[in-house]
N, C-alpha and C positions, 0 to 999 in steps of 0.2 A: 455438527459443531456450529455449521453458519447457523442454522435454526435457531441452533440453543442462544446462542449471540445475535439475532436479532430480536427476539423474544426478551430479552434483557433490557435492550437496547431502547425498544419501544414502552417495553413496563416502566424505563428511566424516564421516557419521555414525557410518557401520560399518565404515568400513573396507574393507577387501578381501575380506572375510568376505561371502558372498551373504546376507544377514540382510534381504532386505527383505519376508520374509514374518513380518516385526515390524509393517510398514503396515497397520492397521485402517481407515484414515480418510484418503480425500484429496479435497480443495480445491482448486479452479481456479476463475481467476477473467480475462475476457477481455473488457474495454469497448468495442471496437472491432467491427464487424460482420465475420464472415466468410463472408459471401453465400453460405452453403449450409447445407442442413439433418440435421445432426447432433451430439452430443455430441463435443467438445473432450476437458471431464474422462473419458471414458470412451478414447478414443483412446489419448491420454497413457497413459492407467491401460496399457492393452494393449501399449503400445510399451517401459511400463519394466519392465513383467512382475510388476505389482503381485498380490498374493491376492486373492481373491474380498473383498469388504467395502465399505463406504460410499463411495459417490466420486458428484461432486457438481461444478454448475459454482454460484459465487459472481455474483451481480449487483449488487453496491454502488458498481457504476463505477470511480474510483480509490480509494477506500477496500476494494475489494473482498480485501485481503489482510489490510487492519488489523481487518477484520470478520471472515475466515474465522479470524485468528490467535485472537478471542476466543471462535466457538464451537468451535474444535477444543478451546483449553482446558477449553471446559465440559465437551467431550466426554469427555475425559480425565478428568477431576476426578468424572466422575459414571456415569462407568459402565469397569467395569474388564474387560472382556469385548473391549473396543475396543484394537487395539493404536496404534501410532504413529500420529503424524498427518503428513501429506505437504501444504503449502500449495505450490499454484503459479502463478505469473502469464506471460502469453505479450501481446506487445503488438507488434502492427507497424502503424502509422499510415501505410498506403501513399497515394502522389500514383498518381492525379491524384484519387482520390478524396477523400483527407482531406491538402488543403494544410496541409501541418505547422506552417509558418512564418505563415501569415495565416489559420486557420481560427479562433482564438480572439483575444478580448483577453486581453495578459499572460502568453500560454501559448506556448512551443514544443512543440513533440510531440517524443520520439524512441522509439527500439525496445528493446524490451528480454524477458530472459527473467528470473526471481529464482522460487528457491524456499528454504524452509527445512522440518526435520523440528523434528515439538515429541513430546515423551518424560517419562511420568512419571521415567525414568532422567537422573539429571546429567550434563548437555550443556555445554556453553561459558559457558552463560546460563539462568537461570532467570527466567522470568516472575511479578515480581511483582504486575501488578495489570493488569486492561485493562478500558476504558472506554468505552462508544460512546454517541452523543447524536446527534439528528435534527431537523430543521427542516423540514417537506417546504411550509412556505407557498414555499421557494424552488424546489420540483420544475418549475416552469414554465421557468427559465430557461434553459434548454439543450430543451427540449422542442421539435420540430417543430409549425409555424404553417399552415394552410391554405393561407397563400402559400409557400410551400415545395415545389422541387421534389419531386416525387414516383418519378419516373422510376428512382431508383437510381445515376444516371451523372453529375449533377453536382455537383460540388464542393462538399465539406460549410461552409457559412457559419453558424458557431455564432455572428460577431459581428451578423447581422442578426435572431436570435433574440432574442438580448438586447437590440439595441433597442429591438425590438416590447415585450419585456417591462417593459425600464427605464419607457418610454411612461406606461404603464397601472399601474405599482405604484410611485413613486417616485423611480426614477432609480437607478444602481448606488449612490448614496450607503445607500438600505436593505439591499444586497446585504453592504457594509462592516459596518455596524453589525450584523447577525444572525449574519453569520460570526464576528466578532470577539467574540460572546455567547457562540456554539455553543465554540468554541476556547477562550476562558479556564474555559468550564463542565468542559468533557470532559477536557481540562490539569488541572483541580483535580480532579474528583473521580478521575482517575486517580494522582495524586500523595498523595492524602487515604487514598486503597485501599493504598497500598505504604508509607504510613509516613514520609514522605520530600517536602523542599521543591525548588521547582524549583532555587535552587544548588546543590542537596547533587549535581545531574543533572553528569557530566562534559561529555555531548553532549545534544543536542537535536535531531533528526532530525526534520528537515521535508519537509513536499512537496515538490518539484522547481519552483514555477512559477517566474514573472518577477521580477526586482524589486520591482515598486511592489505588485505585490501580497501578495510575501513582508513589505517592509514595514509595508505597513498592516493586513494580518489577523491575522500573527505575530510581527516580530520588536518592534513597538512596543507592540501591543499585553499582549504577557506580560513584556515587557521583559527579552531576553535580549541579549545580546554575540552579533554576528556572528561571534566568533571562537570561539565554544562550538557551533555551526553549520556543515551542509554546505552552506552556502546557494551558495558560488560552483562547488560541485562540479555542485549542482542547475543553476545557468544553462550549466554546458559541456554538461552531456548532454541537458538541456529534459528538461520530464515526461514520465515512464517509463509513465503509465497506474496502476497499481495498486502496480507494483513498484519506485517510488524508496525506502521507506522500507529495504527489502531491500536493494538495492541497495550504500545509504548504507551498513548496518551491515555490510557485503562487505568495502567501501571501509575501514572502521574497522578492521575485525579482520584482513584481510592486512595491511593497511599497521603492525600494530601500534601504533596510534592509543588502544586499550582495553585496561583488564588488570585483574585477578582484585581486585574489590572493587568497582568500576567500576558506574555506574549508568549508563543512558539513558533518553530518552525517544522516544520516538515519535509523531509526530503526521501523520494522513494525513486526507484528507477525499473525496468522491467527490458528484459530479452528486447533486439530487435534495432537498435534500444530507441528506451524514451525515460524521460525523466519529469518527474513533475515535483514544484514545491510548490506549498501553501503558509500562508500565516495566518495561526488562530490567536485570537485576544480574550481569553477569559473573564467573563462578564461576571463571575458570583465565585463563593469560595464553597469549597467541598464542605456539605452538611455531615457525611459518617462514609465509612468506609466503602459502604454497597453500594451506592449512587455511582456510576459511571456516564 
């Protein structure tokens, strides 16, 4: 799926033109275990017949795209030797190992691939500010417990993690409150970096999780309109892993949803935690449906 999604990604960029010996730089990022030993982002690299250059797998769990999208821009912005950058996410949450549907509270899992190219050259969008922030007192809560099978073969239970944890640190009500700190932090000063208040935002692009917890970490706490939200787009497909907020902006820009003045936001977070936001400003307006 990341394959198939980056092969898209770049046929949007360049065209039909074989240019992707413009790729200086790629990013993969894959939160899910794939029970064997080797490199992912180097595969990929081989299979889209990328050029010799930087390539790299990402581990910021679900945030691991909103992370690679801020140091590819560094990378771009600071060393000019580097050409394109290639971000990718691959996710398949397979049964019987990781019950999609009961493995977390608040969370569906589903599968997905998303990739985008970022280009000192004018693209669809231009990135203006991105933001990341960390909390790692929360890194326990998803973390494997000595009671915990070890085995490899049973059923991944993240809700009995979190009990263990809720136990001994306060209960999910501190998990609410530090997420809800780290989110209006990383929201602001990425909106502070770009110039720009969260109305002036046409979309707001959030995580993919459940309701109650879409409600109470973001949509009350920043106080947005679910109608300026993909939030019901996010409960049909359950979290995508790393790759909702790509996803989302897929969703935006086929369905010509965004047009050429256009700002968004972006907001993803991943295990551990961290949180990263971005804001893109849409430089051109969607040609036809297939262009992404």
């Amino acid at each position: 799926m990341a394959v198939a999604a980056a092969r898209q990604a770049l046929e949007s960029s360049y065209g039909s033109h074989d240019r992707t010996s413009q790729v200086g730089l790629h990013l993969h990022s894959s939160m899910w275990e794939r029970g064997d030993f080797y490199s992912v982002a180097c595969s990929m690299h081989r299979q889209l017949n990328l050029p010799a250059g930087m390539v790299a797998e990402i581990n910021a769990m679900s945030n691991s795209m909103g992370l690679a999208l801020e140091l590819a821009a560094s990378v771009l912005q600071s060393r000019d030797d580097v050409g394109d950058a290639l971000v990718t996410a691959g996710e398949q949450f397979a049964e019987p190992r990781f019950p999609r549907l009961t493995a977390d509270f608040g969370v569906v899992y589903g599968d997905a691939g998303a990739a985008l190219v970022l280009s000192r050259a004018p693209g669809i969008a231009r990135v203006r500010s991105v933001a990341t922030v960390a909390d790692t007192s929360l890194e326990g809560l998803n973390r494997r417990t000595v009671r915990d099978p070890v085995d490899g073969v049973a059923p991944l239970d993240l809700r009995s993690r979190k009990r263990s944890w809720f136990a001994s640190h306060g209960g999910p009500e501190v998990v609410v409150q530090r997420s809800v700190r780290a989110v209006r932090r990383v929201v602001g000063q990425a909106l502070a970096d770009a110039g720009i208040g969260l109305l002036d935002a046409r979309w707001v692009l959030l995580p993919f999780f459940g309701e109650k917890i879409m409600r109470e970490q973001y949509l009350d706490p920043l106080q947005i309109p679910r109608s300026r939200t993909l939030v019901d787009l996010g409960l049909r497909f359950g979290h995508l892993g790393a790759a909702d907020n790509v996803v989302a902006l897929h969703h935006l820009w086929s369905n010509k949803m965004v047009g050429l003045g256009d700002s968004v936001v972006l907001v993803s977070s991943g295990v551990g935690m961290t949180w990263t936001a971005a804001v893109l400003e849409f430089t051109r307006d969607p040609i036809s449906s297939s262009s992404a």
